[in-house]
Every structure is written in C-alpha cells, then in structure tokens.
C-alpha positions, -999 to +999 in steps of 0.1 A: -213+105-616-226+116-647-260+122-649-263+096-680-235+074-661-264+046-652-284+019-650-325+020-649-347-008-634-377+013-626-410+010-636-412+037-656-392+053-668-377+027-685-343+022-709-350+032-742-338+022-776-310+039-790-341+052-826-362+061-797-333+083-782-324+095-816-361+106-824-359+122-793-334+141-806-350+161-836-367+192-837-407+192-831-429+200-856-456+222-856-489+194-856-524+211-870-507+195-902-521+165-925-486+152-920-483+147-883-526+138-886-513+109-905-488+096-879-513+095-849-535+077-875-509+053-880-503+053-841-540+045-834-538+019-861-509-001-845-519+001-811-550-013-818-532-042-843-508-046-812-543-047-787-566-074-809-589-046-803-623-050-820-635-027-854-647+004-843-624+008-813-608+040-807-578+054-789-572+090-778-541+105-772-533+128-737-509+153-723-511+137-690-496+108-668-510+077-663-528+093-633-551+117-655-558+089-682-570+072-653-592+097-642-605+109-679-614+071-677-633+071-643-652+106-651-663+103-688-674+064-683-692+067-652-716+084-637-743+089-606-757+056-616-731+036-617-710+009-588-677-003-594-660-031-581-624-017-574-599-043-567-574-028-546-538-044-543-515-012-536-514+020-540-524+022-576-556+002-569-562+026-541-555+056-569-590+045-584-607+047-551-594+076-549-610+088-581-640+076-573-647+091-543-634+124-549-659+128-579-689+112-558-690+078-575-707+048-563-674+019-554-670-014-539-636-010-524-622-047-525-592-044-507-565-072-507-536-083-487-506-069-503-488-093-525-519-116-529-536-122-557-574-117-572-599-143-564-624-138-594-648-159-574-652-124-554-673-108-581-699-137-584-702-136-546-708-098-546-744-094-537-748-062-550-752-049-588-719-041-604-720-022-632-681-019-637-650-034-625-617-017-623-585-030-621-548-027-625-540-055-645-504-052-631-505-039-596-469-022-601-471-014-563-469-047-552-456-067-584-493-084-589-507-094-621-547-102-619-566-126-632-579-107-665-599-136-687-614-145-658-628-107-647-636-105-685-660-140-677-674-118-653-682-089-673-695-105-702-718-125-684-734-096-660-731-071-688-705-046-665-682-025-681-645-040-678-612-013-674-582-020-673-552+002-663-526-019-683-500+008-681-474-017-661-484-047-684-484-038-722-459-055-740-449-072-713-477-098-703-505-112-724-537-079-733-560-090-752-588-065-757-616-092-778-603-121-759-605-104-727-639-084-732-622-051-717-639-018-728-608+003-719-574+006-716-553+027-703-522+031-709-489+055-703-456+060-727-428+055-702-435+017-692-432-012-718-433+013-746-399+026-734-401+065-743-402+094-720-426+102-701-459+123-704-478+114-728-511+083-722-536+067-739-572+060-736-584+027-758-621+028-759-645+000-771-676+011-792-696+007-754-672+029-737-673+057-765-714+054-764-708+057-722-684+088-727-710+102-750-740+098-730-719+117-699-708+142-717-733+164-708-728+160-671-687+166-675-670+184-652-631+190-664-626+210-703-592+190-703-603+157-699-639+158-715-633+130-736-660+134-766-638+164-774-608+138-784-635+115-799-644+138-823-608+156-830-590+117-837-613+114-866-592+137-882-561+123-862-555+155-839-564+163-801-583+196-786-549+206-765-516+203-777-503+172-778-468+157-766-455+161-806-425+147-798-431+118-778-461+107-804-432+110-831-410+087-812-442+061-807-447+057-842-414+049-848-413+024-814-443+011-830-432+004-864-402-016-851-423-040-822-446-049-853-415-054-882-394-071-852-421-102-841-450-083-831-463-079-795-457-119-785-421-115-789-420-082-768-438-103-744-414-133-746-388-114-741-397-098-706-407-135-697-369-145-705-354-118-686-376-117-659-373-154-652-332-148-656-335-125-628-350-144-606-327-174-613-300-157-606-307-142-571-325-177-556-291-174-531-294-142-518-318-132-490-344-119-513-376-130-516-405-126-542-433-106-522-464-118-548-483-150-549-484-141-590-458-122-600-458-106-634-433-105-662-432-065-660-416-064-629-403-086-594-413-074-561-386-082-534-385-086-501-355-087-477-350-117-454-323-110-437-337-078-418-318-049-442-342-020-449-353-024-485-351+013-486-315+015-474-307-016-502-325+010-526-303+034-516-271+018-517-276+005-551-277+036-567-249+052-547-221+021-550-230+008-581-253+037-599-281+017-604-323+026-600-345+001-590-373+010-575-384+019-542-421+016-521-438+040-499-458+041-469-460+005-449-439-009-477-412+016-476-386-009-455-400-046-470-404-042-501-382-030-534-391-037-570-368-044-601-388-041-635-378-055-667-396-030-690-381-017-719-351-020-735-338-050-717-312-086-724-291-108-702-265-086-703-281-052-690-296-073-663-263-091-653-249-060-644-276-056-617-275-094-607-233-088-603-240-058-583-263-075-557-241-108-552-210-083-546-238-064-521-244-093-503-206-105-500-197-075-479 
C-alpha cells in the first residue's frame, strides 16, 4: 500500500483540502518580513471573527502541539495563589492535572466516569474557592463534549478564570468566546482546521493577558513565556520561529471557512456527517460509549466481545483505513471515528461499507 493509498478518521490529523495540500506544497518564505507580519495579522483577525471573541482579545501563535499550548496556558495564567477545578474525563483531562502538579499548582481533580458527562451543579457544590476551571471542551479520549454555557454561568458569577482546551471542538461544535465567558482558548492546527500538524494557538481575553502579565515575572520556561508573544504579535511576529508554512496554509483555510458560510456551516456540516455515521452503523454491534457525544468525533464500543484494538487493527490492514485507537483501560473497549476536517457522505460511506463487510465475515 502506498503510503498516500488511504483513508483518515483520526482525530488529528485529519483529511485536508486539496488548497491546503497545494499550499503545502510551495516554498517557505523567510518571515521577519512586513509581508508574512500581515498574514498572521490577518490570521489573528479571522480567528477571532470565527471565535465572537471580545475587542481587545489576542491570539499568539506556537511551535508546539496541543500539549505545550496547554501548558504555556497553565504556567503564564496561574500561579502559587491560584486553585483550579480540573474536570477530568480521559486522558486529556488528566494531561492538565498533570500540568498542574508538575509545576506545583494548587487543583481540584474532578475525576469522572469515562464516557459520562459534566454535572455543572459540581462547581456550585465545591466548598472551596475556585479561582479557575479547566476543561476540555471535547474530551477527545472519551468522545465527551462538556457543558460550556453552563461552566461559563459559573465563572462569571464567582469571578474564576474559564479555559478551555477547544482543540477537538473548533469548527466542529458550537465556541463562543463572549457568549461563553471563556478567557482562553486553546487550540491546535491538525483537528477541525485540517492542516498538518505542529503548530497551536493561544486565544487570550484582556483578563488572561493582564494574568500572563502579572506572572511573568515568576516564569519559569524562555519558550513558553508568554508576554514575549504578547508583545512580538503587535507587530504580527513570534520570539522563535514560527511554523511559516503551516501559518501560510491557515490563512488560506481561513479565508475559505469565512467566503464559504462562516464557522456555523463548518459546524453544520460535522453535525450532518456525524449523525450519517451513526445512522448507518445502528445494526452493527457497536455502541456509542458517551452519555453526550460530540459532533467532532463518535466513541465506540464493541458489543459483541471483539477487541476494539484488534477492529483498529484490521481496519487499516483490510481495507487501509485510520480510525483511532485508545490506550491504557480503554485500549480493548473503546475506538473512536472523528469527523474532522475535510469530510461528506461519500468519504464516510467508504468507512461505513468497510465495517458492514467487517461484520459479515
């Protein structure tokens, strides 16, 4: 098999548009240019169109995965002082504890069954001060999508800083940075965006950029010190060098979500074929693992005692096609199929056609 000679229904990364491949496909610039200044401008400015984000919001651009947005995030907004309210579905919930503890943060680790969703009731019973809550607006792990208005309710009303790792949700399910009251978002380029990986964002209200500058003082990493990108995007560049040629293909991705219908009909879209999907496979001994399953992506698991690591397997090797596999406790129960990306009826009937013939033999 060739090594193009497939089909993707990963999380990340994701199929891409044929102008994002062909983007991908031209020479990189050098960047300390007005030129290229002017495209993460225009970047910045779209995202935050796409986002409802309020005036004075800001969005920094990173050489990193998800992972190290996540942590810029956790180390530049919080300090000794602080104690966050984790909610922790799955491993990427358990990511931020992770963080956290590692750096000597103060954390409520509210730890859920797998699969089940976010009571928001939680907070408001908490008897202790929370000063932030964290969450994984789409608990990719698990194929969870929380409760956001209602955590924003929360925030607004006790005053707690609200972030959101929305890397497994933008442009597939409903962000609303004003409507929601979330100070930052995090977010990575090989998800809904559909480009390659390494390169994520940082979206920072005008709180979170006073909390980033107020900690600066106290930061411990030179890469991820985050009042460094503050002050370089006000002339639309970045300390380090940037991923040049992943920001080119956003601006172009960008462009054509906001000519095409904007960010609701990305979203309506990954509605409609997540919803095919799980039309189509109601027969087969599959079930969906989450009491609130997002549009991003369907968690499945077997019910008729197959591994879900061996169906994982045997996907890719009869019919050359990625979904994705879990880890740990999860490893035999539970697979996940996103729809992220570049995605219709007809890409996703090839996957549909491939586990009715699975299930035949």
């Amino acid at each position: 098999m060739n090594k193009e000679d497939f089909y993707i229904f990963t999380p990340g990364p994701v199929r891409m548009p044929k102008y994002v491949l062909e983007e991908g496909s031209k020479q990189i610039p050098y960047f300390r240019t007005t030129s290229f200044s002017k495209i993460m401008l225009d970047c910045e400015s779209m995202l935050l169109d796409l986002l409802n984000a309020k005036k004075g919001t800001r969005v920094l651009f990173l050489a990193a995965s998800g992972t190290g947005a996540m942590e810029a995030v956790v180390t530049n907004l919080l300090s000794g002082d602080d104690n966050s309210f984790i909610v922790n579905g799955g491993s990427f919930g358990q990511r931020f504890v992770d963080i956290c503890k590692l750096h000597g943060l103060k954390y409520i680790d509210h730890k859920l069954d797998y699969g089940s969703s976010f009571k928001v009731t939680s907070l408001f019973d908490n008897k202790t001060k929370i000063s932030s809550v964290i969450v994984n607006g789409n608990e990719t792990s698990t194929g969870v999508l929380y409760d956001l208005n209602g955590i924003g309710q929360f925030c607004k009303s006790n005053g707690s800083l609200f972030i959101v790792d929305a890397i497994s949700m933008f442009l597939t399910d409903p962000l609303d940075m004003d409507e929601m009251g979330i100070d930052a978002v995090i977010l990575s380029s090989q998800k809904g965006l559909a480009l390659p990986p390494g390169l994520s964002m940082i979206v920072l209200s005008e709180k979170a950029q006073k909390r980033v500058l107020a900690n600066s003082k106290n930061a411990k990493s030179l890469y991820l010190k985050l009042d460094d990108y503050l002050k370089d995007m006000d002339r639309g560049q970045t300390p380090f060098t940037p991923p040049v040629g992943i920001i080119n293909q956003l601006h172009v991705r960008l462009k054509n979500i906001i000519n095409d219908g904007g960010i609701n009909k990305q979203i309506e879209n990954a509605k409609k074929i997540s919803s095919y999907f799980r039309s189509q496979i109601q027969e087969l001994p599959l079930r969906i693992f989450s009491e609130s399953p997002p549009n991003a992506i369907t968690a499945l698991t077997p019910t008729d005692g197959r591994s879900a690591q061996k169906i994982v397997t045997e996907l890719f090797d009869r019919y050359g096609i990625y979904v994705c596999p879990n880890g740990g406790e999860l490893k035999d129960t539970v697979l996940r199929v996103a729809h992220m990306g570049d995605m219709d009826k007809e890409y996703v009937s090839v996957l549909v056609s491939a586990l009715k013939d699975y299930y035949s033999r």
